[in-house]
C-alpha angles and dihedrals in degrees: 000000000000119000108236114213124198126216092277099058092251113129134159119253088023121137112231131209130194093227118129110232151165119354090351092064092048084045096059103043086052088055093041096064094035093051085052095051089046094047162004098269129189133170117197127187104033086146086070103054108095112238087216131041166195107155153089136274117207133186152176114254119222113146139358092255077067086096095057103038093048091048096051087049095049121080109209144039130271147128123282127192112237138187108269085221087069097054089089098041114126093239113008087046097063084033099052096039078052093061097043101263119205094205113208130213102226116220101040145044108280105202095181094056097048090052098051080049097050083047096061086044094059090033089068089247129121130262125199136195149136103254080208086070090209152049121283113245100191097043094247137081118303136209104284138235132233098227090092089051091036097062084038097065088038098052105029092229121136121243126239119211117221125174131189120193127170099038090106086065103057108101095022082067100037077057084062095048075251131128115228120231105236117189130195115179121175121203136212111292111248132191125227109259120267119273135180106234132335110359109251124232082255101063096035086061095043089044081046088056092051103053085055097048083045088054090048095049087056090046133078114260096248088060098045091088114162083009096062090115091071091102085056101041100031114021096150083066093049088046092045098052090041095057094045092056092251096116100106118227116238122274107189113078 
């Protein structure tokens, strides 16, 4: 049986490596540079990112400079899901076909999409996605979605945390002759709990909750928005990220 491939490189039955190539490779490391000269970038926790996959990479999603500056910090190659409104942007649209973007139509179930995703899972490549599905407006977490807990439980892979704080204040600092500090912290990769069966709608939506209060404990205070309350729910994450050195620093002053 042939193996059919769409536009964006995904196909069923198709075997998938971590390795960073082509245009993608050129596009980061011109990003690279730029985001350096723009501002002060670090990047914490790269022991923790996992040199084989399968598995997902989820995020928080604060600003549209989120694509670039989590594919800079990140050191291999994947998919991503992106907005389908972004496929014709002047930067994140070359950027984002570059790294194999599976482009989502917003507002309804796009089979076709779930399926190219579940296709890099079971093909040993990484997905990555903002389980919010879409931008914060009010520069802190949103309430989450259940598609990151939903292909877990599907597929079986673990699951890697990466934040990114301090992007939304690039060029409202250049404006001020000042450099941004821009932070990317990953976290310790974590598996969806044992079940017996399908996964019910229940324990999609509580695996859902935890990836988000995984993502806050990792966050500053200031960016934990409708997950605040993860001191108070899950302190042993906070301590345990906290002890680890996860925990990122504050970027807005």
């Amino acid at each position: 049986m042939g193996i059919k491939t769409g536009e964006n490189g995904v196909a069923e039955g198709k075997t998938y490596t971590l390795e960073v190539r082509g245009w993608y490779r050129l596009f980061r490391g011109a990003i690279g540079i730029l985001l350096r000269i723009l501002c002060h970038f670090e990047v914490h926790g790269l022991e923790y990112v996992p040199d084989q996959g399968p598995y997902l990479l989820v995020s928080n999603h604060l600003h549209w400079l989120d694509p670039p500056v989590l594919g800079v910090a990140f050191p291999h190659g994947g998919h991503v899901f992106a907005a389908e409104k972004w496929e014709h942007h002047w930067l994140l649209g070359p950027l984002l076909r570059s790294m194999g973007a599976i482009f989502v139509n917003r507002g309804e179930v796009d089979r076709k999409a779930l399926r190219q995703a579940l296709a890099v899972l079971e093909g040993g490549g990484v997905l990555g996605l903002a389980p919010e599905g879409t931008r914060s407006k009010t520069g802190a977490m949103q309430q989450g979605r259940s598609g990151a807990a939903y292909m877990a439980y599907r597929t079986g892979v673990k699951l890697l945390p990466i934040v990114a704080t301090g992007q939304e204040n690039v060029f409202p600092s250049l404006w001020r002759l000042r450099r941004a500090r821009v932070l990317v912290v990953f976290g310790p990769a974590f598996e969806p709990p044992p079940v017996e069966g399908k996964a019910s709608a229940a324990q999609v939506h509580a695996f859902a909750e935890e990836i988000m209060y995984r993502l806050a404990a990792i966050l500053p205070p200031e960016y934990r928005g409708v997950y605040a309350d993860v001191v108070d729910t899950r302190p042993d994450l906070v301590a345990r990220y906290a002890a680890g050195g996860q925990s990122s620093l504050s970027t807005r002053s």
